[in-house]
ZAZA-6849 format. One record per residue (C-alpha): residue number from 1; residue in one letter; x, y, z negated. Coordinates in steps of 0.25 Angstrom, whole numbers. Layout:
% residues N
+------+------+-------+-------+-------+
: resi : resn :     X :     Y :     Z :
+------+------+-------+-------+-------+
:  NUM :    A :     X :     Y :     Z :
...
+------+------+-------+-------+-------+
% end
This chain:
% residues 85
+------+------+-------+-------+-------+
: resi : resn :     X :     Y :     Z :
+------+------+-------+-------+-------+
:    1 :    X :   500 :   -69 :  -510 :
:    2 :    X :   488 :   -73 :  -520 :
:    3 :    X :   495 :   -85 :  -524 :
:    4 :    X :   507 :   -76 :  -528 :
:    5 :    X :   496 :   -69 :  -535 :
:    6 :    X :   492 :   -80 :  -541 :
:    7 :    X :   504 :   -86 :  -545 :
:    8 :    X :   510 :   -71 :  -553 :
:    9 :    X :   497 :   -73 :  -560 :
:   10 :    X :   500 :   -87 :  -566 :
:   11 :    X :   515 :   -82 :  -569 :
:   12 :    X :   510 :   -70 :  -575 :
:   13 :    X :   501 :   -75 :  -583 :
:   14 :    X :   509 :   -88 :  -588 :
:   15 :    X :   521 :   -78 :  -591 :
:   16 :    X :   510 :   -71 :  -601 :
:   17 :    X :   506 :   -84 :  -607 :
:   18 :    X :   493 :   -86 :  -600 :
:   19 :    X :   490 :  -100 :  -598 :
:   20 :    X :   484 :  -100 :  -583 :
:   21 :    X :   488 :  -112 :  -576 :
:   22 :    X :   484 :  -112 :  -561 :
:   23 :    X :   479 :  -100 :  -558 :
:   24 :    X :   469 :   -96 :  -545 :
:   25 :    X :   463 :   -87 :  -538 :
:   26 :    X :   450 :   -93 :  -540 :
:   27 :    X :   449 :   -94 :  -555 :
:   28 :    X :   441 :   -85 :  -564 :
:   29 :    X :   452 :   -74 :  -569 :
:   30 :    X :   445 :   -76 :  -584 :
:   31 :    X :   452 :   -90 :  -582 :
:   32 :    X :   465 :   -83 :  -582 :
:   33 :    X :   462 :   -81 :  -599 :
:   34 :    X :   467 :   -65 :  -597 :
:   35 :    X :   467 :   -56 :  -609 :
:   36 :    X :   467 :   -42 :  -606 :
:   37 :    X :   482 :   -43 :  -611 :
:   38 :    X :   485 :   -53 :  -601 :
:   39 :    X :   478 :   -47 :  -591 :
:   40 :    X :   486 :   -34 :  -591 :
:   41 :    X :   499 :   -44 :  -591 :
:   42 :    X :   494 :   -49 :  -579 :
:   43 :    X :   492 :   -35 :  -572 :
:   44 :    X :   504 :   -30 :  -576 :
:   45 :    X :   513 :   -42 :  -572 :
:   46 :    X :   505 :   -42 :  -559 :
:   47 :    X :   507 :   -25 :  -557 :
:   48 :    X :   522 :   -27 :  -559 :
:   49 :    X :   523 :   -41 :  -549 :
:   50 :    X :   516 :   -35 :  -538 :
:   51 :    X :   519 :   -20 :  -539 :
:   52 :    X :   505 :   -12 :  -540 :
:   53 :    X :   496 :    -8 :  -552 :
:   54 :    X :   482 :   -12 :  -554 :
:   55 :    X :   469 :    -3 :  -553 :
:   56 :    X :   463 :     1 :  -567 :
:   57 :    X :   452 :    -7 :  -560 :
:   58 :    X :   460 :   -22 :  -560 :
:   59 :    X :   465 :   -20 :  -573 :
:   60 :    X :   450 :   -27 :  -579 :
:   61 :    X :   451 :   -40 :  -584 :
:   62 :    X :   438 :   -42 :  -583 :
:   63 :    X :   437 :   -39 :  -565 :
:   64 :    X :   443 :   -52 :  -561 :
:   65 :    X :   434 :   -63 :  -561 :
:   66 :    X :   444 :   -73 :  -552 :
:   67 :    X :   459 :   -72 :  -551 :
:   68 :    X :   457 :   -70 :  -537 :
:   69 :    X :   450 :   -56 :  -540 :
:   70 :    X :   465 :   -53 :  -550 :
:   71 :    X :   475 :   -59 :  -538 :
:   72 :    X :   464 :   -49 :  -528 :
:   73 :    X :   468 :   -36 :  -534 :
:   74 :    X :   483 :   -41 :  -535 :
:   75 :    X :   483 :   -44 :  -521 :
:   76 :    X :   476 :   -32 :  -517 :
:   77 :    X :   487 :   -24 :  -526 :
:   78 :    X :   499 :   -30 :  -520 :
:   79 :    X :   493 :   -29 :  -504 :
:   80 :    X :   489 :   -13 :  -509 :
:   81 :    X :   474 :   -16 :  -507 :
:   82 :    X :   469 :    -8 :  -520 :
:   83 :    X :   456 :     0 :  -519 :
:   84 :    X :   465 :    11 :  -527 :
:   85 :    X :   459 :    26 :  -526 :
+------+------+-------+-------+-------+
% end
């Protein structure tokens, strides 16, 4: 599953022209070259894949130090593993 994971990543982001080749779970998420405008792409895409909508609270660019945190809370989502209130 966190390869899936993975992998939706790469396709999102090479679908919005984001030049990410070989993408991991242990690379620092800055690597990834994110705006906040590509980064709300990616959300989106991911939302609509997986069927669930991220907390106000993973919607902060700037939370993710590693891509493993990102693919985390995606995992999380998708197993319905929130800490919603």
């Amino acid at each position: 599953m966190i390869e899936d994971i993975v992998r939706e990543i790469q396709q999102i982001l090479s679908a919005n022209k984001c030049q990410v080749e070989g993408i991991s779970v242990d690379m620092p998420f800055a690597d990834l070259g994110l705006t906040s405008i590509t980064f709300i792409q990616l959300l989106i895409a991911i939302e609509n894949k997986y069927g669930f909508e991220f907390q106000d609270s993973d919607l902060i660019l700037n939370n993710y130090h590693w891509v493993r945190d990102f693919v985390d809370v995606i995992y999380k989502n998708i197993k319905g593993e929130t800490n919603e209130n």
